[in-house]
C-alpha positions, 0 to 999 in steps of 0.5 A: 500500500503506498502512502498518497500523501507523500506523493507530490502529484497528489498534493498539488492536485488537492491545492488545484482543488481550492484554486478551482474553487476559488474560482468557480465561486465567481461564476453566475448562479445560473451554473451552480446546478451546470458547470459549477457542479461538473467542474467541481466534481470533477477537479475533486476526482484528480486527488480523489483517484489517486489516492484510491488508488494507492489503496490497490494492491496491484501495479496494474490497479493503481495505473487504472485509477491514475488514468481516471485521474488523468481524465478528469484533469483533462476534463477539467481543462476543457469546462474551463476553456468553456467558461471562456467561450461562454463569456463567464471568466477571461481568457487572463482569469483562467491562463495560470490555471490551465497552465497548472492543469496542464503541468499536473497532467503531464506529471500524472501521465509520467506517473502512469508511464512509471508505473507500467514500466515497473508492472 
């Protein structure tokens, strides 16, 4: 069983976690029940899968609920690239978040590679 909370990946997840909310808070009321919740839910599943994850006895278990992780960062980055379109943040506002999804995305994928070396 490997400790989640000594891995860096998914402590730089839970701190994206408050960035998003933090700035989901600034979206119209209208999305509370639309894309609030959905981005909410799903920056929530990137600590959330990895730390399950950890719990598996397997390589192969553990690289399964990364790729979970791994998607839902990648959803994440497109809710926010629609919040754009949609006009409910800036491109500026959202810029330094993207590009921290984008990192954790790329980390999270090293992870996986890792790991499936090591099955």
């Amino acid at each position: 069983m490997r400790n989640f909370r000594k891995l860096d990946v998914w402590n730089d997840a839970r701190q994206l976690v408050k960035e998003i909310y933090e700035l989901t808070s600034g979206l119209p009321s209208t999305e509370k029940f639309g894309l609030i919740s959905q981005i909410n839910r799903c920056v929530l599943s990137i600590p959330a899968n990895i730390a399950e994850g950890c719990a598996k006895d397997s390589q192969k278990d553990f690289v399964r609920f990364l790729q979970i992780s791994l998607g839902s960062a990648f959803e994440l980055e497109s809710h926010l690239v629609i919040c754009t379109d949609l006009n409910f943040v800036s491109e500026n506002e959202v810029f330094l978040v993207i590009e921290k999804v984008q990192v954790l995305q790329k980390r999270i994928a090293s992870l996986i590679k890792y790991n499936r070396a090591n099955f």
